[in-house]
C-alpha positions in Angstrom: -27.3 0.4 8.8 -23.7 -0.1 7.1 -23.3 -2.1 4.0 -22.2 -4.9 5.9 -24.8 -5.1 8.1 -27.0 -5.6 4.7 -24.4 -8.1 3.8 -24.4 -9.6 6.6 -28.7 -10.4 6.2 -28.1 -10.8 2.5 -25.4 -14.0 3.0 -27.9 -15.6 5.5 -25.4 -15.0 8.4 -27.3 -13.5 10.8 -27.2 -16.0 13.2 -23.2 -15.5 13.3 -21.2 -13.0 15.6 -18.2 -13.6 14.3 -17.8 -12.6 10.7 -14.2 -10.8 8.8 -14.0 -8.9 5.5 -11.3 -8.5 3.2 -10.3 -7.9 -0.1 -7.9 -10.0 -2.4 -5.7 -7.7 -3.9 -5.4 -8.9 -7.6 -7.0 -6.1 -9.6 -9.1 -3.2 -10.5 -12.4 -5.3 -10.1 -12.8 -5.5 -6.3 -13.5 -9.5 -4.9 -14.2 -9.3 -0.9 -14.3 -12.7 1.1 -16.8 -13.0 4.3 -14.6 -15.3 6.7 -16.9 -16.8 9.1 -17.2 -20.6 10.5 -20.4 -21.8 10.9 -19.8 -25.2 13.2 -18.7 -23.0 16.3 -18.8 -19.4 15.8 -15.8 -18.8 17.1 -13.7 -15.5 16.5 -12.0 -15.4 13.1 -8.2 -14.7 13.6 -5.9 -13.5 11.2 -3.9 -17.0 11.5 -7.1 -18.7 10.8 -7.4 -16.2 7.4 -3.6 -17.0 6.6 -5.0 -21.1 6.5 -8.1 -20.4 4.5 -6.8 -21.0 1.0 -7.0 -24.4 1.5 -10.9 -23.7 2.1 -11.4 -21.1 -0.6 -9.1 -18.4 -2.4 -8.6 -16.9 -5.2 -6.0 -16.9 -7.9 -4.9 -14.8 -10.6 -4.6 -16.7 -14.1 -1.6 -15.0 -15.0 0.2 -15.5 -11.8 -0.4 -19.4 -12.3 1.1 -19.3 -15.7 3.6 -17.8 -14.1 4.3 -20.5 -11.7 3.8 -17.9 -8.4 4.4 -19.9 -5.0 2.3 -17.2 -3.3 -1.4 -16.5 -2.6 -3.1 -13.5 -3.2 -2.6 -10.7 -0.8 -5.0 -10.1 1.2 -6.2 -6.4 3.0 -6.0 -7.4 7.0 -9.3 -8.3 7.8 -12.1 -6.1 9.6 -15.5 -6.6 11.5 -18.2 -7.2 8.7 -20.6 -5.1 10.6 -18.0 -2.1 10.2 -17.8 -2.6 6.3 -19.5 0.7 4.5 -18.2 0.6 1.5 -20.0 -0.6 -1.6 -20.1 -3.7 -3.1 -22.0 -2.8 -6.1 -19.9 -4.1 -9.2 -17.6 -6.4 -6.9 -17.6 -10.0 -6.2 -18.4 -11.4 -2.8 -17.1 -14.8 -1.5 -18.1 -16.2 1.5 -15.7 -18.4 3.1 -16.5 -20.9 5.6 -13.5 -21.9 7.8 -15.6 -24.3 9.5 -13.5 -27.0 7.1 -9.9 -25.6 8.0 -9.7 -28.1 11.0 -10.2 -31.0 9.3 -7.1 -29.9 6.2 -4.9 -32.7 5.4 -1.9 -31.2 3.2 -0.4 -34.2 2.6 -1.5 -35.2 -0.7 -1.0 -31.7 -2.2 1.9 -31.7 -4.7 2.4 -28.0 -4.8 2.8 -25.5 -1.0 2.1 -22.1 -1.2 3.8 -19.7 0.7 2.2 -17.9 3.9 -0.4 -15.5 2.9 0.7 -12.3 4.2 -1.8 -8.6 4.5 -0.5 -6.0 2.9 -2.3 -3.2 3.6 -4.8 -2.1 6.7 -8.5 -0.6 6.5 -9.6 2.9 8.0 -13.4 3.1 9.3 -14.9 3.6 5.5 -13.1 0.4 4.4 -11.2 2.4 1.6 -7.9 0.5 0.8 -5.2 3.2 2.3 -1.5 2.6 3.4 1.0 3.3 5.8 4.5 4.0 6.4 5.0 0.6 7.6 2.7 -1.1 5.0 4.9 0.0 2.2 8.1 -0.8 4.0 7.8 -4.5 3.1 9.6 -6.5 0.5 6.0 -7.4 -0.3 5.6 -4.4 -2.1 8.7 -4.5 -5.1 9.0 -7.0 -7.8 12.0 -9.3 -7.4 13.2 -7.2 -10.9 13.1 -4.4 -8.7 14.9 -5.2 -6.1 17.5 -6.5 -8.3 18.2 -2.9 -9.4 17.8 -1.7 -6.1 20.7 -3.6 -5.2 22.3 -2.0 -8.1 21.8 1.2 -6.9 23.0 0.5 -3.8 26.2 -0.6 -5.0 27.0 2.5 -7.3 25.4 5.0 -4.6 24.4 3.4 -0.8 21.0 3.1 0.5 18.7 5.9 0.0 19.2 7.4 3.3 22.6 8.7 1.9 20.7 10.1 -1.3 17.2 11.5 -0.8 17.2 14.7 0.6 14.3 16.3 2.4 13.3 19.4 0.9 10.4 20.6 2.4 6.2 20.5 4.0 3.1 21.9 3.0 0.5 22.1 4.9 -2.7 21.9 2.9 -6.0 22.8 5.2 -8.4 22.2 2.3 -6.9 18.8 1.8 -6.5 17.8 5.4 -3.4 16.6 4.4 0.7 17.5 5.0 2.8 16.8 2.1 6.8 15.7 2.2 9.1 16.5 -0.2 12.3 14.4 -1.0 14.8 14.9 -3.8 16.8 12.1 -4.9 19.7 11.7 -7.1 19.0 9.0 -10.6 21.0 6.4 -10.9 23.8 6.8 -12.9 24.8 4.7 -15.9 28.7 4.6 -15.4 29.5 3.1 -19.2 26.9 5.1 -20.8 28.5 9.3 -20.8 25.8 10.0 -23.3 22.7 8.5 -21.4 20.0 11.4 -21.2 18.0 11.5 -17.3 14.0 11.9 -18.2 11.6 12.2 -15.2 7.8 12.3 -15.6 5.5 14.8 -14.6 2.2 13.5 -12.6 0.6 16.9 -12.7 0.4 16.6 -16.6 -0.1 13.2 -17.3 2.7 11.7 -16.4 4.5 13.5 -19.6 8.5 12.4 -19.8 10.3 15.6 -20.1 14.7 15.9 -20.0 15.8 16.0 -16.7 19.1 17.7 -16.9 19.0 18.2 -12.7 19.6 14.6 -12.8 16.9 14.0 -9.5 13.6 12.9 -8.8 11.3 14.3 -6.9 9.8 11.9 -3.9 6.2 13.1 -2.4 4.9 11.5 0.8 1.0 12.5 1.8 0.1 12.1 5.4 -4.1 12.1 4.8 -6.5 13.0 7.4 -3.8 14.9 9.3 -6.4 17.7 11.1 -8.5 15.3 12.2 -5.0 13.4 14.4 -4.3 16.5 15.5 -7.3 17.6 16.9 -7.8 14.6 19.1 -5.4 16.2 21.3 -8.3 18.7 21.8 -5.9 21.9 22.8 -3.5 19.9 24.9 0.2 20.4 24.2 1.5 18.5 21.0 5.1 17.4 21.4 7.6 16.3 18.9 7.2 12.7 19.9 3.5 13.2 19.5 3.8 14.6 15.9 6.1 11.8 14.7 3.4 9.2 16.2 0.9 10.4 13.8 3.3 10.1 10.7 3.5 6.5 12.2 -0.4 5.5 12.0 -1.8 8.2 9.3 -2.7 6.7 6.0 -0.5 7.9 3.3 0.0 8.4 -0.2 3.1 8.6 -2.8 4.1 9.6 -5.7 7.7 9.6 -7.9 8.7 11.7 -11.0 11.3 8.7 -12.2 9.4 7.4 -15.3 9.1 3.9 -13.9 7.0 4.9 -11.4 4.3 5.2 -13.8 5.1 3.8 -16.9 6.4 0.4 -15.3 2.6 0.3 -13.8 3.4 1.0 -9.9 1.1 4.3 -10.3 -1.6 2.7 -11.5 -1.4 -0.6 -8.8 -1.0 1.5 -6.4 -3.9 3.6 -7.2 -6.3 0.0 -6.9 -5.1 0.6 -3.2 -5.7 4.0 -2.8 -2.0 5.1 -2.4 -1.3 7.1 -5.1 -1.4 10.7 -4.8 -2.2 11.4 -8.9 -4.3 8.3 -9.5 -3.6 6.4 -13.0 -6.4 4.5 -14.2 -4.5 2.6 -17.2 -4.0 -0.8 -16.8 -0.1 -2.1 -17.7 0.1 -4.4 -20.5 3.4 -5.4 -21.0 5.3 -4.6 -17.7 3.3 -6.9 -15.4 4.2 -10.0 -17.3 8.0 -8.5 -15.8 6.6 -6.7 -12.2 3.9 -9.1 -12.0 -0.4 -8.6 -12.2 -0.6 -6.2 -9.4 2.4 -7.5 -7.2 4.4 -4.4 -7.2 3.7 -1.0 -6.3 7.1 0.3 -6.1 9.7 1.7 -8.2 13.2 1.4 -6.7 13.5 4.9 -5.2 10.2 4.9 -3.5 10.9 2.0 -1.7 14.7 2.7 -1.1 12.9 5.9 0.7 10.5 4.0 2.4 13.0 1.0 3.7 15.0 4.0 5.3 11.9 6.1 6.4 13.5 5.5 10.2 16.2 7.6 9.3 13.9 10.3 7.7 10.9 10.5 10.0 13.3 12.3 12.4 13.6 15.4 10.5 10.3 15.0 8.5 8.4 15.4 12.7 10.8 18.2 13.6 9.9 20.4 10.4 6.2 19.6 10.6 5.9 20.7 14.4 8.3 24.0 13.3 5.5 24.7 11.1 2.7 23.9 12.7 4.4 26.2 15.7 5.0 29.0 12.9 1.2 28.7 12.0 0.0 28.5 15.8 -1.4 25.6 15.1 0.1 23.7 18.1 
């Protein structure tokens, strides 16, 4: 029996068909809502989800005191009877939507804006990512992408800066790892300014960085188990780049903001950081926000131009999976 199954008996919803999971993304300590309606039982749709805050939500204190104009994010929402993960130590809300037909608006005096998922589930309902749920506004602070644009002014986008170096195929890991190398940004009124980058391989340790780039790491996770769905068939190029497409990732950046600005350790409550960091920001989320932001500008310059990249990063995976005899 999954967890949610259990849950399911445990909420007094046995009687219902149609039930949803998903978890607000708002910090460490996990809260899942149970989206179900209990006047007709009908399926629960993710446009039905987006309405629910005006049945039930939940909101961070610090984002209210910060005036925010947006709900929570939510993880899209999946079949209760398919949740298996645990929900010792989390909070469980269930959410009848039963009411969101009879919602008047009209004498609210503040609108939200549209909740919007970030990131997808995979069958054990650990938080992952992908490609496309990191290429999203959603996912940089607007103080980000203020310097972003910076960037972009003194150097382009990213696609005319990150270089791909190189794979490596890990078979213990059941993972393939891409690595990009990207130039720092440069401070044109400062001659003296000295480039540090952090190492995640010895806690996150800011070092001088007289290369003057970072190094960009993408993880494609589970990637033996895609490619052995094709079961000894021929695995073309197209093929490979699909699997970059739906695979569950992870990232990591050696520019100091990465970590030290908190998008490590946000990022790791999702399970999309390749060297987890368990401390909590205390100062930079009053600027990024209380789990908002999970970016630092060059990962997501990468990421909004991972199109232009995904090209090369399918041709040199399939050279070496051809190399290894793998395909």
């Amino acid at each position: 029996m999954t967890t949610g199954r259990e849950l399911k008996k445990q909420l007094g919803l046995d009687n219902l068909k149609n039930i949803k999971i998903a978890r607000f993304i708002i910090s460490s300590y996990k809260i899942y809502g149970v989206f179900y309606d209990s006047w007709r039982d009908m399926m629960v749709t993710t446009y039905r989800i987006r309405k629910s805050p005006m049945v039930a939500t939940v909101f961070s204190g610090t984002a209210l005191a910060h005036k925010t104009k947006k709900y929570t994010i939510l993880t899209p929402p999946q079949d209760l009877i398919d949740f298996n993960g645990s929900v010792k130590g989390t909070l469980v809300i269930p959410i009848d939507l039963a009411g969101d037909k009879f919602i008047n608006d009209k004498p609210f005096t503040k609108k939200f804006e549209k909740l919007q998922p970030l990131v997808q589930f995979n069958d054990s309902l650990r938080e992952y990512v992908t490609l496309a749920d990191l290429n999203t506004t959603a996912t940089i602070s607007p103080n980000t992408a203020r310097f972003r644009k910076d960037r972009n002014r003194l150097l382009g986008t990213e696609n005319t800066q990150a270089k791909l170096l190189d794979c490596f195929i890990d078979d213990a890991d059941n993972s393939v790892r891409f690595v990009f190398l990207t130039t720092v940004t440069p401070y044109p009124d400062d001659d003296k300014h000295q480039y540090k980058d952090a190492d995640p391989e010895h806690d996150w340790i800011l070092a001088a960085n007289p290369s003057e780039v970072y190094e960009l790491q993408i993880k494609i996770l589970d990637f033996h188990s895609w490619l052995d769905t094709f079961e000894g068939s021929k695995v073309t190029w197209k093929d490979v780049k699909d699997i970059l497409d739906v695979s569950n990732i992870q990232v990591s950046s050696t520019s100091p903001s990465f970590n030290w600005q908190g998008f490590a350790y946000w990022l790791t409550q999702i399970d999309g950081c390749i060297y987890p960091q368990t401390i909590k920001p205390k100062r930079w989320d009053f600027i990024h926000g209380d789990g908002e932001a999970f970016l630092d500008k060059h990962l997501w310059g990468l990421l909004n131009q991972i199109a232009f990249f995904q090209n090369q990063m399918a041709s040199k995976l399939q050279s070496q999976l051809m190399k290894r005899g793998l395909i």
